[in-house]
C-alpha positions as CSV (number, residue, x, y, z in Angstrom):
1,X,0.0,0.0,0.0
2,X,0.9,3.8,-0.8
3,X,1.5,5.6,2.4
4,X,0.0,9.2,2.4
5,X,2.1,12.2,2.6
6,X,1.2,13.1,6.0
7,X,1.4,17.4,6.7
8,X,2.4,16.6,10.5
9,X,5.4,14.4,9.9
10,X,6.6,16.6,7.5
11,X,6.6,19.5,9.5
12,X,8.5,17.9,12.7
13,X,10.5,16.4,10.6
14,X,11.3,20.1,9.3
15,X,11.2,21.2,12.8
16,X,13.6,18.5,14.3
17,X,16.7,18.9,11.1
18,X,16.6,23.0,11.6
19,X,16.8,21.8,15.9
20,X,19.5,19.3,15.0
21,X,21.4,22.1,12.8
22,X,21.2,24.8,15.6
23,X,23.4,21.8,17.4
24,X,26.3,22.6,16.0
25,X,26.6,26.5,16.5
26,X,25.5,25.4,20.0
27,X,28.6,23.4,19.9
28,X,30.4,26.3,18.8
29,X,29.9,28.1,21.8
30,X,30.0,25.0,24.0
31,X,33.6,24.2,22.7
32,X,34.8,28.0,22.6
33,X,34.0,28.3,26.2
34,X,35.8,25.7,27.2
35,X,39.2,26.8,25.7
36,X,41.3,29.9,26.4
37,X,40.7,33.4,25.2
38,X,43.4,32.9,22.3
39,X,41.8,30.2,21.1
40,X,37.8,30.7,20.7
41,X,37.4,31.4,17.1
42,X,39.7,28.7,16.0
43,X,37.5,26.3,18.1
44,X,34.4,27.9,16.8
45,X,35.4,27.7,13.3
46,X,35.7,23.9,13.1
47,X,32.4,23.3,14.1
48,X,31.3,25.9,11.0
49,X,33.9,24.6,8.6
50,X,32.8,21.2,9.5
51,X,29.1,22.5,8.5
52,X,29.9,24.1,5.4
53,X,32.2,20.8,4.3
54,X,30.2,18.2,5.2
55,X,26.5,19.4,3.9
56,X,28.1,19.8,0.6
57,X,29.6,15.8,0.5
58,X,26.4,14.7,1.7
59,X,24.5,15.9,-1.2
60,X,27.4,15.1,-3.9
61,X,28.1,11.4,-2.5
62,X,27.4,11.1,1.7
63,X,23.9,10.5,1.7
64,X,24.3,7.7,-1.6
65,X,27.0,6.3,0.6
66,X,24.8,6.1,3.7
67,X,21.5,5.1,2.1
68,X,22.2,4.0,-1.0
69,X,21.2,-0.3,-2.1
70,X,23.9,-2.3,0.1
71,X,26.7,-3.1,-2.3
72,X,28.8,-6.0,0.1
73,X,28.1,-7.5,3.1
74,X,25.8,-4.7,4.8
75,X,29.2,-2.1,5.0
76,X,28.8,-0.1,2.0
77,X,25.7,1.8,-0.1
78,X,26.3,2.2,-3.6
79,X,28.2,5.8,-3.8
80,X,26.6,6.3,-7.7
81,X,22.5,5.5,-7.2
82,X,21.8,8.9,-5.6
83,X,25.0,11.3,-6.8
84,X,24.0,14.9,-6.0
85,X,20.8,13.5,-4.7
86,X,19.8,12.4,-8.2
87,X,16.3,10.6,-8.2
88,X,15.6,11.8,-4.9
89,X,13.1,15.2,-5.6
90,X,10.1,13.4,-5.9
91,X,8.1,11.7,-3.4
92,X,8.4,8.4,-1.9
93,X,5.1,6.7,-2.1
94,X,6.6,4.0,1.1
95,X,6.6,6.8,3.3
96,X,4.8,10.0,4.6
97,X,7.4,12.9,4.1
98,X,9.1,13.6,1.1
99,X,12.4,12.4,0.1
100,X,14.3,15.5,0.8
101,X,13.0,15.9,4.2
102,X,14.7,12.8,4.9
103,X,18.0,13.9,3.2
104,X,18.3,17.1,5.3
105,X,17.4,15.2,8.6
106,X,20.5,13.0,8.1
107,X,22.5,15.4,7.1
108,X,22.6,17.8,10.3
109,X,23.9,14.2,12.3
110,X,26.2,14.0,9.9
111,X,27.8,17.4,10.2
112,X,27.8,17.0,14.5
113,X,29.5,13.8,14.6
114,X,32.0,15.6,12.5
115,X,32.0,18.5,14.2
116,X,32.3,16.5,17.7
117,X,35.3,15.0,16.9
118,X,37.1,19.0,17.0
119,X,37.1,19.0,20.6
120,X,39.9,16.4,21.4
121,X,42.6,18.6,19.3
122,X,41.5,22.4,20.6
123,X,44.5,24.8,21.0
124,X,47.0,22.7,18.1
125,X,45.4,21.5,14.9
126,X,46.1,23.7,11.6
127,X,42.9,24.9,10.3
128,X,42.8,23.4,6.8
129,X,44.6,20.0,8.0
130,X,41.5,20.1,10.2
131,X,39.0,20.2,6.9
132,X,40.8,17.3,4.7
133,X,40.8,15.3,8.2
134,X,37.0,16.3,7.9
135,X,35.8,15.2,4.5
136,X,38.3,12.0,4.4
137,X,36.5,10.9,8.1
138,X,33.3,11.6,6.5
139,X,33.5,9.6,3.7
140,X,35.6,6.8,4.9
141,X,34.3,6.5,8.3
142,X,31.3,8.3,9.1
143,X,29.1,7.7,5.8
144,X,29.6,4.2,6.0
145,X,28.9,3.4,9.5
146,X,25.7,5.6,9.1
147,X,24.8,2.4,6.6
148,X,25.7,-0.1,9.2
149,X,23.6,1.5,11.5
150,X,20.8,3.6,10.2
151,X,19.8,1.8,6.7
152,X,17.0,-0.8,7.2
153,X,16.5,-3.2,4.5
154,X,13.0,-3.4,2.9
155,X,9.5,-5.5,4.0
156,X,10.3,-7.0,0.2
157,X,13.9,-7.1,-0.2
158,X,14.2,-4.8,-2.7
159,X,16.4,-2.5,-0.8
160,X,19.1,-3.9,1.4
161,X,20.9,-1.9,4.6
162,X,23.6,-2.4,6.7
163,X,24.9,-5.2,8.7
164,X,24.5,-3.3,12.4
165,X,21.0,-3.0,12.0
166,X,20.3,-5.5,9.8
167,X,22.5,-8.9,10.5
168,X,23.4,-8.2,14.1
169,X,19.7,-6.1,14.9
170,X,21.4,-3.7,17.7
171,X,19.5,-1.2,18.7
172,X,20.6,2.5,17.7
173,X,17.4,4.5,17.6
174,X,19.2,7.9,17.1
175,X,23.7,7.8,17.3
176,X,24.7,5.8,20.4
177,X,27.1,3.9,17.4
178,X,27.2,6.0,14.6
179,X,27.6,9.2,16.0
180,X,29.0,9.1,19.4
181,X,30.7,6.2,20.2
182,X,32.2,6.7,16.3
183,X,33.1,10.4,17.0
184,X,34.3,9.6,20.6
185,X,37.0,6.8,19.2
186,X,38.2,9.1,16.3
187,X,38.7,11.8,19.1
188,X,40.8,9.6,20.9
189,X,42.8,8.6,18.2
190,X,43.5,12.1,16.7
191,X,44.4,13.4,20.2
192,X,47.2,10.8,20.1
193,X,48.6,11.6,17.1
194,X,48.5,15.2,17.3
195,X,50.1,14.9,20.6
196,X,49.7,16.8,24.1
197,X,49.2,21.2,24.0
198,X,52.3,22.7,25.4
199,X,52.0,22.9,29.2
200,X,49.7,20.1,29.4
201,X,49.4,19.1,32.8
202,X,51.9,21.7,34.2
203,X,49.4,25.1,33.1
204,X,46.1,25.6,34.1
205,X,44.0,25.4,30.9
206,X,40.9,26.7,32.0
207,X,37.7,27.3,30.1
208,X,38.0,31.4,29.3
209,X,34.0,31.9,29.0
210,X,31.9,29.4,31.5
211,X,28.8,31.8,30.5
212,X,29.2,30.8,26.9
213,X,29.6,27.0,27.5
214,X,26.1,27.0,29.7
215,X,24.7,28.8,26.4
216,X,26.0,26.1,23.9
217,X,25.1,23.3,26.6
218,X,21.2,25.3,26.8
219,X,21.3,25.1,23.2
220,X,22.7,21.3,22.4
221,X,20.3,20.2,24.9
222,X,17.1,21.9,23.0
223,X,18.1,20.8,19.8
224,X,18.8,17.4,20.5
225,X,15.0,16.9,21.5
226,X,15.2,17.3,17.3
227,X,17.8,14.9,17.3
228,X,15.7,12.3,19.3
229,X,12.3,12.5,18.8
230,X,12.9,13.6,15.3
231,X,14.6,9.7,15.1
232,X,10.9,8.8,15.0
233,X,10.4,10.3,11.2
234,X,7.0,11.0,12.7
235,X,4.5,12.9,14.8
236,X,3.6,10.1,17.1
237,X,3.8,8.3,20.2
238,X,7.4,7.1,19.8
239,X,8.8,11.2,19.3
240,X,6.5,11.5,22.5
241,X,8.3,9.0,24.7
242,X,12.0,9.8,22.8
243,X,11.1,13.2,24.2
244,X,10.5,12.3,27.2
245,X,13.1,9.9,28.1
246,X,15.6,13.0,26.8
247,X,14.1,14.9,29.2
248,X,15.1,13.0,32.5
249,X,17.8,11.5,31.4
250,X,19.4,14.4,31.0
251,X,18.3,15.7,34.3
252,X,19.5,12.6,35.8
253,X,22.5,12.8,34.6
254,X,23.2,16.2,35.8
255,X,22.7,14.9,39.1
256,X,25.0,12.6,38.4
257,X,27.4,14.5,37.5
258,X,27.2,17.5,40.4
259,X,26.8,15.0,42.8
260,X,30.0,13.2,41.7
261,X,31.3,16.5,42.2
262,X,30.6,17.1,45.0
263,X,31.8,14.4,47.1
264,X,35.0,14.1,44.9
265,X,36.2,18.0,44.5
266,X,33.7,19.7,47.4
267,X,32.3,21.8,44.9
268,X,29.5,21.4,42.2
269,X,30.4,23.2,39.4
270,X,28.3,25.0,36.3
271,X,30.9,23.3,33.6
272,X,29.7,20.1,35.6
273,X,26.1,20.9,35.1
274,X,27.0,21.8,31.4
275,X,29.0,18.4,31.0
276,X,26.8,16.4,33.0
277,X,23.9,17.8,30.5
278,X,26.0,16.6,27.2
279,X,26.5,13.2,29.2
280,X,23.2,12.3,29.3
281,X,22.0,13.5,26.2
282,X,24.6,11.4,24.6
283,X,23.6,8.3,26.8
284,X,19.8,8.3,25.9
285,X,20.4,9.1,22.4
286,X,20.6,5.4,21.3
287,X,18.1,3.9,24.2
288,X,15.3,6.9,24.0
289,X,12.9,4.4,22.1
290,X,13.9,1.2,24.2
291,X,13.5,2.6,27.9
292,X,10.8,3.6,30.1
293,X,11.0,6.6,32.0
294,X,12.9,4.6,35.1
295,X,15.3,3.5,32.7
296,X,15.7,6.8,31.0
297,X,16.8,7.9,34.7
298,X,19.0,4.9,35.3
299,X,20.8,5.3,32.0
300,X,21.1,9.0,32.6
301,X,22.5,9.2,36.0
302,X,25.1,6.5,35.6
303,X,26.5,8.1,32.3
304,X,27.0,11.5,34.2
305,X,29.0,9.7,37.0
306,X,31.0,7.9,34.6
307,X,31.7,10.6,32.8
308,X,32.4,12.4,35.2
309,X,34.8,10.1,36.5
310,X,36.4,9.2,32.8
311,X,37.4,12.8,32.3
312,X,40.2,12.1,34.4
313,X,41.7,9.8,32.8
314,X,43.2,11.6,30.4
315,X,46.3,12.8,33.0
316,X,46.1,9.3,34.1
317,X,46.8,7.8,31.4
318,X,49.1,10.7,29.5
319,X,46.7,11.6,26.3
320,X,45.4,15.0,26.1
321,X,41.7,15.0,25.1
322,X,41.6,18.8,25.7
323,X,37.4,19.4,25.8
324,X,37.1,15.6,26.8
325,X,35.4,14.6,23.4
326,X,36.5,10.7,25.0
327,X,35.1,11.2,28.6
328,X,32.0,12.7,27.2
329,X,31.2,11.3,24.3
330,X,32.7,8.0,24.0
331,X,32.3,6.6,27.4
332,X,28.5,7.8,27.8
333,X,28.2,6.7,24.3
334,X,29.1,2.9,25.3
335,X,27.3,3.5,28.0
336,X,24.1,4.3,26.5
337,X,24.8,2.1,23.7
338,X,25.2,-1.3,25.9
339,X,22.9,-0.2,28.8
340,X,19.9,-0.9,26.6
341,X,20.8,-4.5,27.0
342,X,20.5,-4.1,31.0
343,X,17.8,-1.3,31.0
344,X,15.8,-1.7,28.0
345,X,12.0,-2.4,28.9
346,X,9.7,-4.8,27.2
347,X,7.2,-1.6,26.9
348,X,9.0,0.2,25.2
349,X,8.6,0.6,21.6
350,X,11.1,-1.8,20.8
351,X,9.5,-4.5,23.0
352,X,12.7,-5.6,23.8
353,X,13.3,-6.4,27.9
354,X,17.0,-6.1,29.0
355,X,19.2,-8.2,31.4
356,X,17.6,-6.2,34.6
357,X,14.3,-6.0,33.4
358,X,13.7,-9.7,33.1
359,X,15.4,-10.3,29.4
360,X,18.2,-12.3,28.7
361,X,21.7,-11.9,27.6
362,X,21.2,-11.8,23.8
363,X,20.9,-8.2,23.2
364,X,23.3,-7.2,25.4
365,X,25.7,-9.3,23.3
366,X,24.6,-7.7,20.4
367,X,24.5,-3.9,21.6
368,X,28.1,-4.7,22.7
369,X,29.8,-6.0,19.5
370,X,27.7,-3.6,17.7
371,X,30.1,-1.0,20.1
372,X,33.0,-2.4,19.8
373,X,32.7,-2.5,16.3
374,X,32.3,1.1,15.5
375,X,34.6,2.0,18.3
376,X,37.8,-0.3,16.9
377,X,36.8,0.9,13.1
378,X,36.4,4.4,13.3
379,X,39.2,4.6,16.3
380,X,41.6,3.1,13.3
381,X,40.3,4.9,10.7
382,X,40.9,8.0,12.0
383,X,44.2,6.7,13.5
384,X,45.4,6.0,9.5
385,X,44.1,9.3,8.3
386,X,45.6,11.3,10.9
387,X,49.1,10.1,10.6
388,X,49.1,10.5,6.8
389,X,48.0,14.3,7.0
390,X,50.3,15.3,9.8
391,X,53.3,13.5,7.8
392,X,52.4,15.4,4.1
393,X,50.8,18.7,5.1
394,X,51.5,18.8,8.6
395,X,48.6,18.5,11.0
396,X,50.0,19.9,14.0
397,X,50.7,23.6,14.8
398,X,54.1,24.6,15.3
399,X,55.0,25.3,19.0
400,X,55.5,28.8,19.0
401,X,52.5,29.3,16.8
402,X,50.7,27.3,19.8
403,X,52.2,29.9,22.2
404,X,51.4,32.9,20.6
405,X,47.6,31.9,19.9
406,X,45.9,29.6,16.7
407,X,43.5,32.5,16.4
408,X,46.1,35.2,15.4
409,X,47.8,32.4,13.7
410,X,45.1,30.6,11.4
411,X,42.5,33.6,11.1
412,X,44.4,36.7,11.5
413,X,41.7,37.4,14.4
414,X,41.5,37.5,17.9
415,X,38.0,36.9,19.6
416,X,38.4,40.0,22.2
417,X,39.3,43.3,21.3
418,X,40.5,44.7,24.5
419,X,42.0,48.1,23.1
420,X,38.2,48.2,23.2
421,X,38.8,48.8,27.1
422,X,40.9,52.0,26.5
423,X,43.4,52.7,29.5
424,X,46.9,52.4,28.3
425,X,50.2,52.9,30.3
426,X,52.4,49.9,30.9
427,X,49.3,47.2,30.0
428,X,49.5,44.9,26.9
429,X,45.7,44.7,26.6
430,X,45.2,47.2,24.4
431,X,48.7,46.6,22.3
432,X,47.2,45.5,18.6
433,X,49.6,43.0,17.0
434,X,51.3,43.8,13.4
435,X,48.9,42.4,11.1
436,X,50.5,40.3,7.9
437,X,48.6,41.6,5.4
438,X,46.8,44.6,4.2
439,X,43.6,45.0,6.0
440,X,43.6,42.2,8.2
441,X,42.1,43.1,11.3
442,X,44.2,41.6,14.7
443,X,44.3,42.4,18.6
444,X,47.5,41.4,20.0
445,X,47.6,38.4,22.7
446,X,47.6,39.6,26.3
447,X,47.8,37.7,29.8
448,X,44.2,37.2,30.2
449,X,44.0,35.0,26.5
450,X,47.1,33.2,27.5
């Protein structure tokens, strides 16, 4: 049977892609807070070269790669059937929004988990090293996995998917795999090949803006109810209870988080509330359609402990995951990821019970090699594509382009102009820096962006 085009999927479908795109200048600001005052726009401008890079490959090839007929063993859509969207601008009769909606929707999850990846390598990573790292991920890494993971193969057969959610059947309602745990494991790797920032673990390298973080957490957390409940490609009861399990997981997890806090440090703190937010989100993000609210909560305030906790492991074990892309995203990821097979609740949509909830062991086995996977493939990926660009174009800033500040370096911009302030006299606030070409516009480095 034809489905109808159906007005009210359409327009949360519309609704949830322009929430999930907001997402990333959110990150923008989430990121830039977190790093110092010399650093903010370089920060910033990954997440928006990211956007510009990436929607254009998922038009040209990303989307053919990701949704395209399987072309060998459930890892690869055929890269040609839908080049520059070709085929795509009618309507589907199998479904009730068009086509394109459908396109845009995945394209905004493609450009975070892209954009995610940034903070592991804040303060070091050369701009345009930054976008061919970008678009090779993308379409080695990230396109494919989106197959494994978010292509279902046909009632009939005449359209096959990927292996993830067709061979093993994990359940990923919305990035657990494909977007965090897979951003998470290419941070990780990147972070070790760049190497640690100068002073890492002698110098305080504290977030210059805490203000702005809270903004970009306010604003990740309201778009990724688009992100969710827009994973139900409809106006129905499962976007209802994704929303809702968001919700408290989220809040859980904040808990989580402060209270881990508080009995560790003495001191809850607001990037701990922003961090704690982020944890959770990225925890329910897989499970929102195969938990009930108690397991929404579960989920949620274990991730923002462990998260809390795995942020420090970075000293501990001698890797420098500057924003903690690895503590965050790829630990709350697994998290979410393999907690639906302890926590997922016969009621929910999925009908699937976990291990605590009176199931049995078989879909924990499968959430956790449906991990593992993604985490050892894009982890390597990223690992081989890294190396290569730092050992042709370079991929790491030079040390005493660190020092001075990747803004002034990279952009020719600073994100503070302090000669703003006025004053004068012995201060280096207001000293502009000699600008390398004509009309570039520069603030010189001072001991506050240090």
């Amino acid at each position: 049977m034809e489905a109808e085009l159906n007005s009210g999927d359409t327009a949360w479908l519309l609704t949830s892609a322009s929430m999930v795109l907001l997402m990333t200048p959110g990150l923008a600001m989430f990121y830039g807070g977190m790093v110092r005052a010399k650093s903010v726009l370089n920060m910033m401008m990954m997440s928006f070269g990211a956007l510009g890079l990436i929607s254009v490959l998922w038009v040209l090839y990303g989307y053919s790669i990701a949704f395209g007929n399987d072309v060998g063993g459930g890892l690869l859509g055929n890269p040609v059937e839908y080049f520059g969207l070709n085929g795509l601008m009618g309507d589907d009769p199998s479904v009730t929004y068009p086509n394109m909606m459908f396109v845009g929707f995945q394209a905004v999850f493609a450009i975070i988990t892209v954009a995610l990846i940034s903070g592991a390598i804040a303060d070091r990573a050369k701009f345009g090293a930054w976008m061919v790292f970008a678009g090779v991920w993308a379409t080695l890494c990230y396109f494919p996995v989106a197959h494994w993971v978010f292509a279902f193969t046909s009632d009939d057969g005449s359209y096959v998917g990927g292996w993830i959610a067709n061979q093993l059947e994990a359940l990923d309602f919305a990035g657990g795999t494909a977007v965090h745990i897979n951003a998470g494991a290419a941070a990780l790797a990147l972070a070790l090949v760049l190497g640690k920032r100068k002073g890492f673990g002698r110098e305080p390298m504290r977030p210059h803006n805490l203000p702005l973080v809270m903004l970009g957490a306010g604003l990740l957390w309201f778009g990724w109810f688009g992100f969710n409940a827009g994973s139900a490609v409809a106006a129905d009861n499962v976007a209802a209870i994704a929303w809702t399990n968001t919700l408290v997981a989220t809040g859980a997890a904040i808990l989580g988080w402060l209270l881990t806090e508080r009995f560790r440090d003495g001191h809850p703190t607001s990037l701990g509330a922003a961090s704690g937010a982020v944890a959770g989100l990225v925890a329910i993000t897989p499970a929102a359609n195969a938990v009930n609210p108690v397991g929404a909560i579960l989920l949620g305030a274990v991730a923002g402990v462990l998260a809390a906790l795995a942020v420090g492991l970075k000293y501990k074990l001698g890797y420098d995951d500057s924003l903690d892309v690895v503590g965050v995203h790829l630990v709350a990821g697994l998290w979410g990821t393999i907690g639906i097979g302890l926590v997922g609740s016969a009621s929910a949509p999925t009908g699937e019970a976990g291990l605590l909830w009176g199931g049995g062991a078989g879909l924990l086995g499968r959430q956790t090699i449906g991990a593992v996977a993604v985490m050892v493939f894009s982890f390597v990926m990223a690992w081989i594509i890294g190396t290569i660009i730092q050992k042709t174009m370079g991929f790491r800033l030079d040390e005493e382009d660190e020092v001075a500040g990747i803004d002034q370096v990279e952009h020719a911009e600073t994100g503070y102009d302090f000669s703003a302030l006025g004053g004068g006299g012995g201060s280096r606030l207001g000293s502009p820096a000699p600008t390398t070409r004509p009309g570039a516009h520069s603030t010189g480095t001072s001991e506050v962006s240090a």
